[in-house]
N, C-alpha and C positions, 0 to 999 in steps of 0.2 A: 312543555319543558321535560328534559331528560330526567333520569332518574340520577341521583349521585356518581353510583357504578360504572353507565352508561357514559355521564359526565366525565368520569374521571381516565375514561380510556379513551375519549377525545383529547384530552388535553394530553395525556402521557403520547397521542399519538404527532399530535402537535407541534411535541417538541422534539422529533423528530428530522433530519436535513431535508428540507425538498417540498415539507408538510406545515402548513399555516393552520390555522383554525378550521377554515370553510372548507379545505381539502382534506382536512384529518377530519370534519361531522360528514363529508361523503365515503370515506372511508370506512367509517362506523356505519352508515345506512348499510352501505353496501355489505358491510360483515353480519349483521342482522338480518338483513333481506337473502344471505346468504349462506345463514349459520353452517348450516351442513355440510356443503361446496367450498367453502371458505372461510370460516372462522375456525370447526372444527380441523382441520388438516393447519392451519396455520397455528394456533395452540399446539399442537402433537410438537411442529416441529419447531417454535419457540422453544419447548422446554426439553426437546433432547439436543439444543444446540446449546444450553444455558449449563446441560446437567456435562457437558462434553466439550465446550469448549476452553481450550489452553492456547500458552503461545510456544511455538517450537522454537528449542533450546537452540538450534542448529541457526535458523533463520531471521529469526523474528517474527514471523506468519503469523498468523491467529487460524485456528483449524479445530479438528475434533479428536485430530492424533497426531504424538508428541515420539518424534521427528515429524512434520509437515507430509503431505504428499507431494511436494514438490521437491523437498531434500532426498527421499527416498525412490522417486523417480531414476530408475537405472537409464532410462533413455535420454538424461539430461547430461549435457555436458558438464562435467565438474569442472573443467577447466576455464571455463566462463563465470563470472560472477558481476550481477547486476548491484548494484547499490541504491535503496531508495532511501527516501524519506519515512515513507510509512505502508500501513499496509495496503491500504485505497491506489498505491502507484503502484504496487507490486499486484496485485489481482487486474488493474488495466491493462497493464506492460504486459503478462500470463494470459490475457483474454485474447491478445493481438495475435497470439502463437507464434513470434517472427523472433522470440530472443528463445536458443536453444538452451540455456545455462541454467544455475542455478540464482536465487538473489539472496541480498542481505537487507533488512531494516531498520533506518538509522534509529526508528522512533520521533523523530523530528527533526527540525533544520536550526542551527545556528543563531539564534538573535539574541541581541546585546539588547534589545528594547523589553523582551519579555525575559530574559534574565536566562537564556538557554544556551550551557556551556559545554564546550568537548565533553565533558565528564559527566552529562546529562542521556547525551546522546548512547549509541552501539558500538562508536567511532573501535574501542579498545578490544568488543569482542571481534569488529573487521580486521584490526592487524591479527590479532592471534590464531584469526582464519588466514591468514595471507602465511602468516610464521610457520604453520602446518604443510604451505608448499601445494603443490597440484594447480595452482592458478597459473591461467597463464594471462589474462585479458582483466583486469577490471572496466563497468562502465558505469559511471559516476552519471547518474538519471535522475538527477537533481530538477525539481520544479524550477522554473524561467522567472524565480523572481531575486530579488537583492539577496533574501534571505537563502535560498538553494544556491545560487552561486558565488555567496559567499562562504555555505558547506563545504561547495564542490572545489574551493580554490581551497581550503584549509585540506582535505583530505588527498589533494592532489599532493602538499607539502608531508604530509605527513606517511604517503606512501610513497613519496620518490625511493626510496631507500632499494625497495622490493624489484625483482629483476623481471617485471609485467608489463603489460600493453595496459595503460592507461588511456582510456578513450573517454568522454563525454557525447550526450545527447546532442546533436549537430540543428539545423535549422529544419522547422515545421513543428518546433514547440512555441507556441507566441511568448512572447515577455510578456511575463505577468500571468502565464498560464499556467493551470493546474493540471498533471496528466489525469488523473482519475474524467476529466472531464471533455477529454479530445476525444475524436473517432478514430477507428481502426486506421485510416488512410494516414491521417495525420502521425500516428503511431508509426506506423512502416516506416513513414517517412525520415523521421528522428533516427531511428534506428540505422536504419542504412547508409544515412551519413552522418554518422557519428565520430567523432573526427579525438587526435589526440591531444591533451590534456598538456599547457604550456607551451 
């Protein structure tokens, strides 16, 4: 039997996404068997991400400096702007390399069953980004489920106004699928045909 301590950084690893119980106690073996190699380096940088991380005022991002490295990216087109859900779709879509732009995050998606309203959401920091001008494309990268595209049809209405290329995520994201959890290929794919909005 483990000791409390031991105990209790299995289950905090536990509950974790991805980490059940018997994956989180090899987890711990493995950090024990590995203190040196892999606990110590993974403590260091646990706590200079916890003593450093914020959310960028600009984007939404979660990072360790405030503008993002992706807002202050000069190599990025400003004139492009991605729209997610959260930040898990904005580090997938960034990992694929194939959108040159900058993005925006909603915070979340739309649903009347969990009580999540425009006014919940980022929705009003994206106009005031749109109101500032330099846009020239939004793409509405909404997850394939009722709740993402019933986002992506409210934000469609709500930026008709703006004189931009409104595009959406086109076919090779599944319905019912999460980006964070496609591969590269499938990513491209969405992207490339992305098609516009209404």
């Amino acid at each position: 039997m483990a000791s409390p301590e031991i105990e209790a950084l299995t289950q905090a690893l536990s509950r974790l996404p991805g980490l059940g119980p018997r994956s989180a106690r090899r987890a711990v073996l493995h950090l024990i068997k590995k203190r040196e190699a892999a606990m110590a380096p993974l403590l260091r940088a646990l706590e200079a991400v916890n003593e450093r991380l914020v959310t960028c005022h600009v984007c939404g991002n979660v990072d360790t400096v405030d503008p993002c490295g992706i807002c202050t990216d000069m190599r990025r087109d400003p004139r492009a702007l991605c729209v997610v859900e959260d930040v898990a779709d904005l580090w997938a879509l960034d990992k694929s390399r194939l959108f040159p732009g900058r993005f925006h995050v909603l915070g979340g998606r739309l649903s009347a069953l969990e009580g999540i309203r425009p006014e919940d959401l980022t929705i009003d920091a994206l106009v005031t980004r749109l109101e500032q001008g330099g846009v020239d494309e939004v793409v509405l990268a909404m997850n394939a489920t009722l709740e993402g595209q019933t986002t992506a049809h409210y934000l469609a209405e709500r930026l008709e106004r703006f004189p931009i290329r409104l595009t959406q995520l086109a076919h090779g994201v599944p319905v019912g699928g999460e980006l964070d959890y496609l591969d590269e290929g499938t990513l491209a794919q969405a992207l490339r045909a992305r098609r516009p909005v209404g």
